[in-house]
TORKEPA-737880 format. One record per atom (N, C-alpha, C): residue in one letter; atom name; x, y, z. Coordinates in nm, 3 decimals. Layout:
# residues N
 residu atome    east   north      up
      A    CA       X       Y       Z
...
This chain:
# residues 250
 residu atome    east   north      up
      X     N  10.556  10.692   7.007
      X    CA  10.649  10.659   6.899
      X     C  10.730  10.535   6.937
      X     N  10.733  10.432   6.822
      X    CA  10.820  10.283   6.858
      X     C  10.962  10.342   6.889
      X     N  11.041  10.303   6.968
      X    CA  11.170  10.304   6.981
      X     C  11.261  10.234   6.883
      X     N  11.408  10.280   6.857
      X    CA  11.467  10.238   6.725
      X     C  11.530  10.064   6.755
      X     N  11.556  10.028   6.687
      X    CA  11.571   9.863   6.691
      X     C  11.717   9.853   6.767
      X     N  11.778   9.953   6.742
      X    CA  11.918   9.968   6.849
      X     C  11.925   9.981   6.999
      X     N  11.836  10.059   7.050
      X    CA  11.754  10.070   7.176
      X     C  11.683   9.985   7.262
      X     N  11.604   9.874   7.166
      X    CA  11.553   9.775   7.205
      X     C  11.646   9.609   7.251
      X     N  11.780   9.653   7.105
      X    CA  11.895   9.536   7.138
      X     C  11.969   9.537   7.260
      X     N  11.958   9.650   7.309
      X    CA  12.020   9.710   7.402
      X     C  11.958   9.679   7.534
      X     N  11.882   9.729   7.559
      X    CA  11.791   9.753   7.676
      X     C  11.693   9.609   7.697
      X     N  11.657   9.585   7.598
      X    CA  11.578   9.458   7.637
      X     C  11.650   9.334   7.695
      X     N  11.748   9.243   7.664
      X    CA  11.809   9.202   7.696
      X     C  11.877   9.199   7.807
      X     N  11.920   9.327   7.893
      X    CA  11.936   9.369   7.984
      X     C  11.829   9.374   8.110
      X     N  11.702   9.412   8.071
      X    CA  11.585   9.397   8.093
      X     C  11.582   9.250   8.180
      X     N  11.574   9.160   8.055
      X    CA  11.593   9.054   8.093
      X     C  11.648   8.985   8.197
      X     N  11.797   8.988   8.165
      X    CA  11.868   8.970   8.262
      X     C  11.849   9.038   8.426
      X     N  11.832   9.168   8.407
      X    CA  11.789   9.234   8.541
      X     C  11.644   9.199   8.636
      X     N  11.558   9.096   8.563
      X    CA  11.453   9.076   8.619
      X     C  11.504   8.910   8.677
      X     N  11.548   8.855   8.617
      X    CA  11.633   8.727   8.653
      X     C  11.684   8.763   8.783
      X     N  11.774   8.832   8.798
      X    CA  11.848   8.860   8.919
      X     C  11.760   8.927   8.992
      X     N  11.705   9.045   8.985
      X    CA  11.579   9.117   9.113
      X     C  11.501   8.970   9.133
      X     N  11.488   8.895   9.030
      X    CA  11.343   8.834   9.149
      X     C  11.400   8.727   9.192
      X     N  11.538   8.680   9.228
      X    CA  11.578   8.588   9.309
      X     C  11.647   8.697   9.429
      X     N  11.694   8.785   9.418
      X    CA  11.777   8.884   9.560
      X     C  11.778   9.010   9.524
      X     N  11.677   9.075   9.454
      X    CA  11.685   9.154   9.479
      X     C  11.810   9.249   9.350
      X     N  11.842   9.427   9.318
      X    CA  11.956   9.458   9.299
      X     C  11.940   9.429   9.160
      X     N  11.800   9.391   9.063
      X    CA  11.807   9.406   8.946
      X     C  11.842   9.547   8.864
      X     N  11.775   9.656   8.941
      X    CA  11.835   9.807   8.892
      X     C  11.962   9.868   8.856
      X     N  12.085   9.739   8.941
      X    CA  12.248   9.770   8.893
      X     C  12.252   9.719   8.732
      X     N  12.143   9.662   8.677
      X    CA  12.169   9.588   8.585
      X     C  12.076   9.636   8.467
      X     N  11.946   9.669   8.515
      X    CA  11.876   9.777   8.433
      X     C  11.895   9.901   8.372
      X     N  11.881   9.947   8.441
      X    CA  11.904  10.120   8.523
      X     C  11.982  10.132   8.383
      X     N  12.126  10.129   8.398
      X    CA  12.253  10.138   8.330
      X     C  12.247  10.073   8.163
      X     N  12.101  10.024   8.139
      X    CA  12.091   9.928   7.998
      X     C  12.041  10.105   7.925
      X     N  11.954  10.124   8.037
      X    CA  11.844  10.246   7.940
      X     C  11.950  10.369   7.950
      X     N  12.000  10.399   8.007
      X    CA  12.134  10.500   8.031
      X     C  12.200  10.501   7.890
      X     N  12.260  10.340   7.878
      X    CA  12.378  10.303   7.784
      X     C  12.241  10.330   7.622
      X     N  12.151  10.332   7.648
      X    CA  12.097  10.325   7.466
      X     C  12.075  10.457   7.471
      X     N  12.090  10.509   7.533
      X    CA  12.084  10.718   7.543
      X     C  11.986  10.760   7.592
      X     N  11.892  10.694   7.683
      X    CA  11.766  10.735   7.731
      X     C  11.814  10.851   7.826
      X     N  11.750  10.958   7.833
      X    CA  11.780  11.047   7.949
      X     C  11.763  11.019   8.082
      X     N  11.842  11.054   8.226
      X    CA  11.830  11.008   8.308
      X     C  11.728  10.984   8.387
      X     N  11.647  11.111   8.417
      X    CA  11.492  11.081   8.454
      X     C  11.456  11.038   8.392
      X     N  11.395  10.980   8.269
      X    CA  11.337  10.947   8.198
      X     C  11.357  10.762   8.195
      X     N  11.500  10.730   8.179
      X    CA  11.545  10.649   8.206
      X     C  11.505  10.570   8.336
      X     N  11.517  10.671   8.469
      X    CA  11.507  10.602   8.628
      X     C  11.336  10.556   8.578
      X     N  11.238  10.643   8.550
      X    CA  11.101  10.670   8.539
      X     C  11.090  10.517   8.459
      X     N  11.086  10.501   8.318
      X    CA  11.102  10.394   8.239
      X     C  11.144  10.232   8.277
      X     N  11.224  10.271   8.355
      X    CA  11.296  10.126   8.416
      X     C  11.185  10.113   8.563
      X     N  11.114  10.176   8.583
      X    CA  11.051  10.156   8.719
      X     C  10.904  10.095   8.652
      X     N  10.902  10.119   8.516
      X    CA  10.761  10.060   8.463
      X     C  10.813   9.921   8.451
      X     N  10.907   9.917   8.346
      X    CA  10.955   9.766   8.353
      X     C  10.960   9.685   8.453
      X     N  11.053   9.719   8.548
      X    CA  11.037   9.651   8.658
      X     C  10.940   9.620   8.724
      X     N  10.817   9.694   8.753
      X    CA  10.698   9.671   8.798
      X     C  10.642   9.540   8.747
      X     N  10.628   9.541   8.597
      X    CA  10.583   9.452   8.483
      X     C  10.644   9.341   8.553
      X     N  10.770   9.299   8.561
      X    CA  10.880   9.178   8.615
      X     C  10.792   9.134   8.765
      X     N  10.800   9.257   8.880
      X    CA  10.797   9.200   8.958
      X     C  10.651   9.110   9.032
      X     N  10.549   9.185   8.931
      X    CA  10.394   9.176   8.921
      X     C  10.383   9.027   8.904
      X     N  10.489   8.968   8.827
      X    CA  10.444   8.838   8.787
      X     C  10.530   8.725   8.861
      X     N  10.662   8.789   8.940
      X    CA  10.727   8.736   9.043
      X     C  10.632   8.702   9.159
      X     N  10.598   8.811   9.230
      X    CA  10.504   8.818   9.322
      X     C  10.381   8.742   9.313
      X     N  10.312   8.696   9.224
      X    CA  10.225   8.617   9.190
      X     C  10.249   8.489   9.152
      X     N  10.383   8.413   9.107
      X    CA  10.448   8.337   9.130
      X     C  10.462   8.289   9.241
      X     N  10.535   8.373   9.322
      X    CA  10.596   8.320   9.468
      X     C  10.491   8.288   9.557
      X     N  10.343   8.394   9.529
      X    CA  10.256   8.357   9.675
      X     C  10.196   8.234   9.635
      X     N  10.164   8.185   9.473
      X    CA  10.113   8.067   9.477
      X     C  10.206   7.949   9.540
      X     N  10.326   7.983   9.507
      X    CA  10.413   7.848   9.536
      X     C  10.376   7.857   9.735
      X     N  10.327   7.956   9.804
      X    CA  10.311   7.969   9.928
      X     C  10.441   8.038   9.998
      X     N  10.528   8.136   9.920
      X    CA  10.600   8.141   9.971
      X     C  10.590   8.320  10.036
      X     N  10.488   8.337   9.998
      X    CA  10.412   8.516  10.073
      X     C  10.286   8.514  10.140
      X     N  10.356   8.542  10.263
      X    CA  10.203   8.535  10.354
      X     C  10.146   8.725  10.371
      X     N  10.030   8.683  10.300
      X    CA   9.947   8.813  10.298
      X     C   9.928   8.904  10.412
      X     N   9.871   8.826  10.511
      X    CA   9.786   8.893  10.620
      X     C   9.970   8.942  10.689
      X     N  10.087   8.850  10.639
      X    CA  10.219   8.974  10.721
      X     C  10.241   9.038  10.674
      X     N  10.234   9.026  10.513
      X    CA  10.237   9.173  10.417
      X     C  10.181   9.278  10.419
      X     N  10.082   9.339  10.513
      X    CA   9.962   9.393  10.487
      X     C  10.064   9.534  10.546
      X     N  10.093   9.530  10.667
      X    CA  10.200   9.674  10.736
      X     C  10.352   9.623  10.695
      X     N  10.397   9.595  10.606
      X    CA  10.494   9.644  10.518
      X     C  10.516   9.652  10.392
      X     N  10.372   9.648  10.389
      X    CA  10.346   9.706  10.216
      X     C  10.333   9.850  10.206
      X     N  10.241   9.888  10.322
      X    CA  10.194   9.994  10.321
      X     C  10.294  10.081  10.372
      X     N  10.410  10.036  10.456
      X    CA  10.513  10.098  10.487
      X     C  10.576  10.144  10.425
      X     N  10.626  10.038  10.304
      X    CA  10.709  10.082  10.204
      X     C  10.666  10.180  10.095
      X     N  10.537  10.175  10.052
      X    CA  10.499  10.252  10.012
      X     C  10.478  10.414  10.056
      X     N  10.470  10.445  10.159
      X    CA  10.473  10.560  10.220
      X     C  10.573  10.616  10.251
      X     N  10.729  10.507  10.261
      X    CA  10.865  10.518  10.271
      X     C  10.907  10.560  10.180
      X     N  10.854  10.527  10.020
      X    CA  10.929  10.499   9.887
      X     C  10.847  10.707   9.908
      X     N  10.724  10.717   9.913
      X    CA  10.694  10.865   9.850
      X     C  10.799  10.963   9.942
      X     N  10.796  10.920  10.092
      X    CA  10.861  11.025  10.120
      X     C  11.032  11.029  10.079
      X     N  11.065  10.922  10.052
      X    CA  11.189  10.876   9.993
      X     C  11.198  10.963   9.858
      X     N  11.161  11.008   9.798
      X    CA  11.142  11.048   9.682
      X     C  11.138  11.234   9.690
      X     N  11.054  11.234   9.822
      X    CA  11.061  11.399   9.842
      X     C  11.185  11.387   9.942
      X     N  11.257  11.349   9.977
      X    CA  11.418  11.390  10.015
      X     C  11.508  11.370   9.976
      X     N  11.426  11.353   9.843
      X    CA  11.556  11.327   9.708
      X     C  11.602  11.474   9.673
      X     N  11.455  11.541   9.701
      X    CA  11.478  11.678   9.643
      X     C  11.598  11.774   9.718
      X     N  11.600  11.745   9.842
      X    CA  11.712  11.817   9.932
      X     C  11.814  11.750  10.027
      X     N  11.834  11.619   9.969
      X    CA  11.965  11.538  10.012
      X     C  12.062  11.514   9.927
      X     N  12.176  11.549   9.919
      X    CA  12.242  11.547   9.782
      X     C  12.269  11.365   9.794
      X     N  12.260  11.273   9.675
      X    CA  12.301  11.150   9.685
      X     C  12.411  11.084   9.725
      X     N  12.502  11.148   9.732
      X    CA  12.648  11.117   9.757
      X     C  12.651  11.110   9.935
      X     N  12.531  11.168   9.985
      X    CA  12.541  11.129  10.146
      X     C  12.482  11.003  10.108
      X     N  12.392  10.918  10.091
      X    CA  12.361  10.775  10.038
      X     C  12.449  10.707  10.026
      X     N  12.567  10.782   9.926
      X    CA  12.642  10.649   9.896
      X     C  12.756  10.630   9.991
      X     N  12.795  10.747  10.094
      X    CA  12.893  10.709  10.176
      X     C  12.840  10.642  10.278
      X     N  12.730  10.661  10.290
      X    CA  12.626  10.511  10.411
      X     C  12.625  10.395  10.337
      X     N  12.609  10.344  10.218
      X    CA  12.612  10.234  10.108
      X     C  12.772  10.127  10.142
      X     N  12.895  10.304  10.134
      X    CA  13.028  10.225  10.134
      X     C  13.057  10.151  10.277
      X     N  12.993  10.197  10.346
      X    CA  13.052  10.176  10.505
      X     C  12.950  10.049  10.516
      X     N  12.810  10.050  10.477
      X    CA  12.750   9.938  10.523
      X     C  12.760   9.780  10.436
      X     N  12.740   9.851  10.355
      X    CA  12.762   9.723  10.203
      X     C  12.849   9.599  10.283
      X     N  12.970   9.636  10.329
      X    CA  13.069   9.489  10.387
      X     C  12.997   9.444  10.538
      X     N  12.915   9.500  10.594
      X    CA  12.859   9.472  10.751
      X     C  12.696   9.359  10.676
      X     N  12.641   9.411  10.542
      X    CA  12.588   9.334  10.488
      X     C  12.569   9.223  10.402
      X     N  12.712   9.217  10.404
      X    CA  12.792   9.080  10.324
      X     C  12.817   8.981  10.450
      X     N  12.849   9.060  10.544
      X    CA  12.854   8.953  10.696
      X     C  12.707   8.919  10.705
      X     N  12.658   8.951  10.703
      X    CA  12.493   8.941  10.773
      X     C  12.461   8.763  10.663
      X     N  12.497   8.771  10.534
      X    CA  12.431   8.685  10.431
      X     C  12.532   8.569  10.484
      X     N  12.602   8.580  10.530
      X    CA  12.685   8.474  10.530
      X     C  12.732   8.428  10.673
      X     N  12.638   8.473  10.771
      X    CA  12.605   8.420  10.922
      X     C  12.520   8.373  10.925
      X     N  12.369   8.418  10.875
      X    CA  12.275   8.404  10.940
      X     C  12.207   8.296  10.870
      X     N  12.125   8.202  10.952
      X    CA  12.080   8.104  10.925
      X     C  11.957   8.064  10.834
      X     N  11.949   8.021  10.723
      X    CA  11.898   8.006  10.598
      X     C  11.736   7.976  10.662
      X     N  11.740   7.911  10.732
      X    CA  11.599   7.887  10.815
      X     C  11.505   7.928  10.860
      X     N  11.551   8.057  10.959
      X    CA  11.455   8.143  11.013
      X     C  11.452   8.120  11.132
      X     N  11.369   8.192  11.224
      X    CA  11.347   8.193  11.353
      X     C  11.233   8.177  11.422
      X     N  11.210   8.149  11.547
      X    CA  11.124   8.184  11.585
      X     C  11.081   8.350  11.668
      X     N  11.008   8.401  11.676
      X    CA  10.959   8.549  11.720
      X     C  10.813   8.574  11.730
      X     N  10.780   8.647  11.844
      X    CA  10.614   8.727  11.854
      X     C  10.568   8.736  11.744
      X     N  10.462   8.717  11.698
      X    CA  10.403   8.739  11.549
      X     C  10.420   9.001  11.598
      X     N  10.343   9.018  11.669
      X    CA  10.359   9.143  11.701
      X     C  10.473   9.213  11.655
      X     N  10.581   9.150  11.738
      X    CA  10.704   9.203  11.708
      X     C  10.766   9.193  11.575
      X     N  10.775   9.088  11.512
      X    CA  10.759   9.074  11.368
      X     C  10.687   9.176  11.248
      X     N  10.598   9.189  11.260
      X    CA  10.507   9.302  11.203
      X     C  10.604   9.435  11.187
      X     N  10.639   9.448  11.376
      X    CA  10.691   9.606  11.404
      X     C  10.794   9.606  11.287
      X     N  10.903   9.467  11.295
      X    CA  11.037   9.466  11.226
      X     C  11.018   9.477  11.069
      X     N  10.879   9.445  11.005
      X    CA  10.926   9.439  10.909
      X     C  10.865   9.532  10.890
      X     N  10.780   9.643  10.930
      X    CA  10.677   9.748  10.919
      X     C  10.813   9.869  10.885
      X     N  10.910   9.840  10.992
      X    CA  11.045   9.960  10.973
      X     C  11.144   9.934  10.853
      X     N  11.171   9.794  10.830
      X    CA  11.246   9.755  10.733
      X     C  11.195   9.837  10.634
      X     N  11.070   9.789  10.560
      X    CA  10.980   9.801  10.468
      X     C  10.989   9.948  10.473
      X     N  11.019  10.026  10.589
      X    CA  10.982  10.174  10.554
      X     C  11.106  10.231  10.511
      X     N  11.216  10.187  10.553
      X    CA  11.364  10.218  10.545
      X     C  11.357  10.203  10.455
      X     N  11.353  10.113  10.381
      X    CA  11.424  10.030  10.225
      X     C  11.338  10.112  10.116
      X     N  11.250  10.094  10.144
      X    CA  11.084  10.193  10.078
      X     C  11.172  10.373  10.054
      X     N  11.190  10.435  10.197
      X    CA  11.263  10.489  10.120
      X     C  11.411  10.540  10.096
      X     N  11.467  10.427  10.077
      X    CA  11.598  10.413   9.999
      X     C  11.553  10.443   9.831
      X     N  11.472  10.342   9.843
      X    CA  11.390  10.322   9.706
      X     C  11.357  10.429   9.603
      X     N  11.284  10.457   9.727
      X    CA  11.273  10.623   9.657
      X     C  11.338  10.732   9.624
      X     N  11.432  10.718   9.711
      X    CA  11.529  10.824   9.720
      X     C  11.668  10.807   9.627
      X     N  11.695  10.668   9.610
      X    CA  11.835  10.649   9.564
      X     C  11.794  10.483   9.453
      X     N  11.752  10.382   9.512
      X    CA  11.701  10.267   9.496
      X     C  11.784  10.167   9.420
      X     N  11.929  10.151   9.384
      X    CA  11.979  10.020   9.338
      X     C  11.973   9.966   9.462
      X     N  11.949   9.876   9.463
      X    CA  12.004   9.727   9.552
      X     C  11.899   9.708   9.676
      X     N  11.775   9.789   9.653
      X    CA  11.685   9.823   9.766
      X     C  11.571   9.679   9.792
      X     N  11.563   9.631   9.686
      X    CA  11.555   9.481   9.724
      X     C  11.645   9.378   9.803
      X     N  11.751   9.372   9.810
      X    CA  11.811   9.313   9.881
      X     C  11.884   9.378   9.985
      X     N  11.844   9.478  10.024
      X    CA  11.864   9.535  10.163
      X     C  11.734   9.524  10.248
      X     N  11.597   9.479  10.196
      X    CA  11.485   9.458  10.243
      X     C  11.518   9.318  10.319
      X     N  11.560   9.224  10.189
      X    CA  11.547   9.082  10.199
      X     C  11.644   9.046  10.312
      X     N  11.785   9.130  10.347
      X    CA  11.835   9.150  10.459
      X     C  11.798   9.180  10.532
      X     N  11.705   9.243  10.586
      X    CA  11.658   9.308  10.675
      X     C  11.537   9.217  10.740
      X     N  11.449   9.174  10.654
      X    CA  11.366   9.044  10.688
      X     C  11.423   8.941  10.778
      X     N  11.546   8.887  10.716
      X    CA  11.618   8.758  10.758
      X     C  11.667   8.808  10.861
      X     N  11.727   8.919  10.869
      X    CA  11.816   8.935  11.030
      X     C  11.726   9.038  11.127
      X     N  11.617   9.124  11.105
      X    CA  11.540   9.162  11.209
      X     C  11.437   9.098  11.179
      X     N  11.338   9.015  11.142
      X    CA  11.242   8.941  11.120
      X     C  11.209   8.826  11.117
      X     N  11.385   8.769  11.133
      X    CA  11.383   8.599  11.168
      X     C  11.295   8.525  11.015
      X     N  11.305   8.589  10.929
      X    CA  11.245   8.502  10.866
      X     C  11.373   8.460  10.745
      X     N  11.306   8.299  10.723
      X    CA  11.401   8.226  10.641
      X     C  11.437   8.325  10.542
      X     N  11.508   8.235  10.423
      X    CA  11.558   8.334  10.315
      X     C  11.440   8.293  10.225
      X     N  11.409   8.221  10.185
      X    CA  11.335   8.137  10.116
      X     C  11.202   8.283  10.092
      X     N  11.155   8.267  10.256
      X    CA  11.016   8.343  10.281
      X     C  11.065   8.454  10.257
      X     N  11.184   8.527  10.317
      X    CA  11.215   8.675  10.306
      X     C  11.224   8.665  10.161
      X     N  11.295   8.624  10.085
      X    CA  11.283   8.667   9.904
      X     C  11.143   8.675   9.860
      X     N  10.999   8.625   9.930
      X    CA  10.925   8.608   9.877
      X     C  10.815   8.726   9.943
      X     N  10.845   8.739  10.062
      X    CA  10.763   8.868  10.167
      X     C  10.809   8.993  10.065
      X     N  11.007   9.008  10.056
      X    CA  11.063   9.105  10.008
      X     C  10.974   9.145   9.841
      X     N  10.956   9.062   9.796
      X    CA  10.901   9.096   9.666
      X     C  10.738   9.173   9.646
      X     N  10.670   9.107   9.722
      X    CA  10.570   9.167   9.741
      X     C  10.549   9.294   9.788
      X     N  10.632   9.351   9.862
      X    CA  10.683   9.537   9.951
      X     C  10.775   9.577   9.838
      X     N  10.844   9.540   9.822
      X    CA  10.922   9.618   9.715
      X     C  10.857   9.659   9.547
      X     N  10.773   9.556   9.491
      X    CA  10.654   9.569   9.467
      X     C  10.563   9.713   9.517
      X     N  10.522   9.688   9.626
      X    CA  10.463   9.782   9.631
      X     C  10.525   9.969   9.663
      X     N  10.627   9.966   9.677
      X    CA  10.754  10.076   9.676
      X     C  10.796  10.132   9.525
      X     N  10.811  10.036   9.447
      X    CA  10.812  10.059   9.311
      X     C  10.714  10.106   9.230
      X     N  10.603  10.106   9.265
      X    CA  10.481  10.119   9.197
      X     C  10.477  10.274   9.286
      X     N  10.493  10.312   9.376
      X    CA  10.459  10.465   9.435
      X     C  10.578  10.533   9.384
      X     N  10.720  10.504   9.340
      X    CA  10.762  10.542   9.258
      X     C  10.725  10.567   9.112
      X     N  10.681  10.475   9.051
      X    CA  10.661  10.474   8.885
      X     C  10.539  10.598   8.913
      X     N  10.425  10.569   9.022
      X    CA  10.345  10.749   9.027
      X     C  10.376  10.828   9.013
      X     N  10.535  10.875   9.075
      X    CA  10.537  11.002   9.077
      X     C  10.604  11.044   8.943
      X     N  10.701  10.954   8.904
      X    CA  10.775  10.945   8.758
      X     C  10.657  10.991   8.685
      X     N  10.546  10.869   8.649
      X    CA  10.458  10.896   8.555
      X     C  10.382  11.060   8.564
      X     N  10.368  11.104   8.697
      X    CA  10.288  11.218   8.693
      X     C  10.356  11.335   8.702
      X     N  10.497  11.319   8.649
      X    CA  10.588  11.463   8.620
      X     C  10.639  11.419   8.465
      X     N  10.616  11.311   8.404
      X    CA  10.633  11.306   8.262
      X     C  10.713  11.231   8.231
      X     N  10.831  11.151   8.297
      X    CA  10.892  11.086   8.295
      X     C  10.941  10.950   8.296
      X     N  10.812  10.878   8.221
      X    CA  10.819  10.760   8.176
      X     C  10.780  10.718   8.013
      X     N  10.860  10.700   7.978
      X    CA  10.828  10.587   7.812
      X     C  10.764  10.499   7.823
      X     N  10.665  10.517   7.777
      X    CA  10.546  10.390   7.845
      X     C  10.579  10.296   7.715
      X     N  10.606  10.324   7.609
      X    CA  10.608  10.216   7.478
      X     C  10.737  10.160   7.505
      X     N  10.853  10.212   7.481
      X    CA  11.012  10.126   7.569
      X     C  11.011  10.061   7.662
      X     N  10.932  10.141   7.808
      X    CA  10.902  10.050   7.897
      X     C  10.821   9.933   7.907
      X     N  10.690   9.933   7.833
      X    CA  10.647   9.796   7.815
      X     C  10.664   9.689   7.742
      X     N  10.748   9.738   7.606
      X    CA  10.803   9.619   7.538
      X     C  10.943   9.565   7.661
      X     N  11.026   9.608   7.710
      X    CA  11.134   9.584   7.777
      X     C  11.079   9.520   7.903
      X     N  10.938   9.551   7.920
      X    CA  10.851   9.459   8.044
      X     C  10.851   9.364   8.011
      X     N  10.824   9.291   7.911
      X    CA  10.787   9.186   7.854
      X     C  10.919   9.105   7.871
      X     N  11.031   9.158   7.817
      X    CA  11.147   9.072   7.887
      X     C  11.189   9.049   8.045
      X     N  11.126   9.127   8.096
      X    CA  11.162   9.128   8.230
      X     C  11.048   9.033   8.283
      X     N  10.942   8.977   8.259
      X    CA  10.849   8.932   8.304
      X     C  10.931   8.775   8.274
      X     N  10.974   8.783   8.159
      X    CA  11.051   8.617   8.127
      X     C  11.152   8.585   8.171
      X     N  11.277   8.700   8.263
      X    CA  11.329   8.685   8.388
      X     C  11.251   8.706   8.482
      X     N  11.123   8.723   8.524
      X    CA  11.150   8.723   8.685
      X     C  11.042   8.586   8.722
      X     N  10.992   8.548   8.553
      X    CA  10.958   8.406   8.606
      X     C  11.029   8.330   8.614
      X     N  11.134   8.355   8.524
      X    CA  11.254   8.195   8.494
      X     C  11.327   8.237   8.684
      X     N  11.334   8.356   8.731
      X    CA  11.415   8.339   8.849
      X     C  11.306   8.324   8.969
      X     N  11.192   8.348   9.001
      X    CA  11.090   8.311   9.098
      X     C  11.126   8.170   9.099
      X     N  11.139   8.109   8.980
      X    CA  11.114   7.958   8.952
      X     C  11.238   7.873   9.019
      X     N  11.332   7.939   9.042
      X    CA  11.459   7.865   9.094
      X     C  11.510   7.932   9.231
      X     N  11.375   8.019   9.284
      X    CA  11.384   8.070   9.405
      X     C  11.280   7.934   9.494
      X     N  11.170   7.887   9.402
      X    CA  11.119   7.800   9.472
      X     C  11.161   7.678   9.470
      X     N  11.264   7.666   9.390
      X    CA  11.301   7.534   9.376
      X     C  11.504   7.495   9.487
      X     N  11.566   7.616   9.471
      X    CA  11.709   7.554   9.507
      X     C  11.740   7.679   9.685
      X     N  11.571   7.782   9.687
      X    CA  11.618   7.837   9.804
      X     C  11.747   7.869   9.826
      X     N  11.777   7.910   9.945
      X    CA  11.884   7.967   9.980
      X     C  12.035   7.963   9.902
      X     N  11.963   7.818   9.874
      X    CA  12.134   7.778   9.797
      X     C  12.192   7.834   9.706
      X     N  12.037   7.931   9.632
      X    CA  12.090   8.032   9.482
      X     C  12.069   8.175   9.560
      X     N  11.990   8.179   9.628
      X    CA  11.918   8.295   9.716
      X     C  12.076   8.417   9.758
      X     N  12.143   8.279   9.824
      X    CA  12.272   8.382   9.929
      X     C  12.414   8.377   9.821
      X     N  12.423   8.357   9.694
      X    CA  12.560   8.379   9.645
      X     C  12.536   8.488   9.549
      X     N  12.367   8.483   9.489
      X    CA  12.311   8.600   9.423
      X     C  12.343   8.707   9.494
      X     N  12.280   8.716   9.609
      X    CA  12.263   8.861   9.736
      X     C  12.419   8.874   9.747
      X     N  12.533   8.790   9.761
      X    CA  12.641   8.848   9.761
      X     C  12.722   8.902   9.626
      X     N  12.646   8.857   9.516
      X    CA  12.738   8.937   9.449
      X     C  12.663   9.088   9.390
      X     N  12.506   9.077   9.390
      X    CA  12.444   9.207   9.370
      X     C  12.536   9.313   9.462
      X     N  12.572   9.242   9.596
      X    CA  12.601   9.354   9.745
      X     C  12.739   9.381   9.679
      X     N  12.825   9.321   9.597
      X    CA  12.947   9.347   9.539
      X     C  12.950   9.449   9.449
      X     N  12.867   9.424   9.371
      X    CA  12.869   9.489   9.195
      X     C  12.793   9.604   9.288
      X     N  12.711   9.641   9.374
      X    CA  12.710   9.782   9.473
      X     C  12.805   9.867   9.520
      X     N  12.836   9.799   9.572
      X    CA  12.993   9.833   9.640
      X     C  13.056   9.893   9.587
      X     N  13.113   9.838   9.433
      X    CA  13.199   9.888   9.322
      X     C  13.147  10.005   9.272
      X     N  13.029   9.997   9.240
      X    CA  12.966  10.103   9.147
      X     C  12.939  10.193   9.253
      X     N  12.898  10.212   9.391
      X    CA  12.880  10.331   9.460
      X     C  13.030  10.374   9.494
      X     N  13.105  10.300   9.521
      X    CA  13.237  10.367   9.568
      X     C  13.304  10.441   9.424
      X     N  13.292  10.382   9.300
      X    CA  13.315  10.462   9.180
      X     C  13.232  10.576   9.178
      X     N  13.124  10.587   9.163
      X    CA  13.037  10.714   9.163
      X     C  13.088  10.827   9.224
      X     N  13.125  10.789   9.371
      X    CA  13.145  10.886   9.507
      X     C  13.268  10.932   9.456
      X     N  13.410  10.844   9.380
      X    CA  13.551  10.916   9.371
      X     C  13.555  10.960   9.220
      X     N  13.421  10.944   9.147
      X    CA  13.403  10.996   9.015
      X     C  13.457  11.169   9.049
């Protein structure tokens, strides 16, 4: 069944906007999530729905970024698969962790990850290709399942995690990060889809806007790097902050 034209003013637009921001840092879900909420979508249904969309967005980010050369495959290969195996089990300790332990790890870390964006060097490092792998094999599994388990802002706790245990630029980390988170999102939208809980007709028209943010923002990830990369990541890590510390004294 089409969704009502009120639903679509709502949510699409938002859509939009939320794929803009995920595919430059990550933290499009503070901005989604809350579109399909606000037009009355039910909450599972809603988390489920917004994970199709997003997929749609980031499918065409990710394919963006590796042409511009900014995703190297053969390092993606063990933290794709990480995250993905992170995001399922992330998802089964959703069932017996109440969320509110999440968000008091969120409040305490959120400001130690606002330091991190605003030390560390836009460039990258040098490191063992080996050791590299290991770092982003754990990142990818951590964040994977955050993802699963809780998942605003789980893109740019990846893309952190790249840059400061992985030595890699910001540039490359926004572009490694997309491709794993990518694949974290998609073992989510499985399990959504295979307990009933996705709008596949809402979600793919609202894809369609998200695909026209996350090209218009891939596009100014390859073009102004870090320079748009690190004021984005700090204010997604803000508008976190706010909204988990509200939740927790709700």
């Amino acid at each position: 069944m089409l969704p009502d034209l009120t639903t679509l003013l709502i949510v699409c637009p938002l859509v939009f906007l939320g794929g803009l921001v995920d595919s430059i840092a990550g933290g499009g879900g503070l901005i989604t999530l809350p579109g399909y909420l606000l037009a009355g979508v039910p909450p599972h249904m809603a988390i489920g729905t917004n994970k199709l969309s997003s997929a749609m967005g980031m499918a065409i980010s990710t394919v963006r970024l590796y042409r511009g050369g900014f995703i190297d495959l053969k390092m993606s290969v063990v933290p794709v698969l990480s995250a993905f195996v992170g995001s399922l089990v992330g998802a089964r300790i959703a069932l017996m962790v109440p969320p509110s332990v999440f968000q008091i790890i969120l409040v305490l870390c959120l400001p130690v990850a606002a330091f991190l964006v605003m030390r560390d060097s836009p460039d990258g490092e040098e490191m063992e290709q080996k050791k590299r792998w290991l770092m982003l094999g754990l990142v990818s599994f951590a964040c994977g399942a955050y993802d699963g388990f809780y998942g605003p802002g789980a893109g740019t706790f990846m893309l952190l995690g790249f840059a400061a245990a992985a030595k890699l630029g910001v540039r490359d980390a926004a572009g490694q990060m997309k491709i794993v988170n990518f694949s974290s999102g998609i073992a989510a939208l499985v399990l959504y889809a295979a307990t009933g809980h996705v709008d596949w007709v809402l979600g793919a028209l609202a894809g369609c806007f998200g695909i026209t943010g996350h090209y218009i923002g891939s596009g100014l990830v390859m073009k102004n790097g870090g320079r748009i990369v690190r004021p984005i990541i700090l204010t997604v890590l803000a508008i976190l902050f706010v909204k988990t510390a509200w939740d927790y004294l709700a």
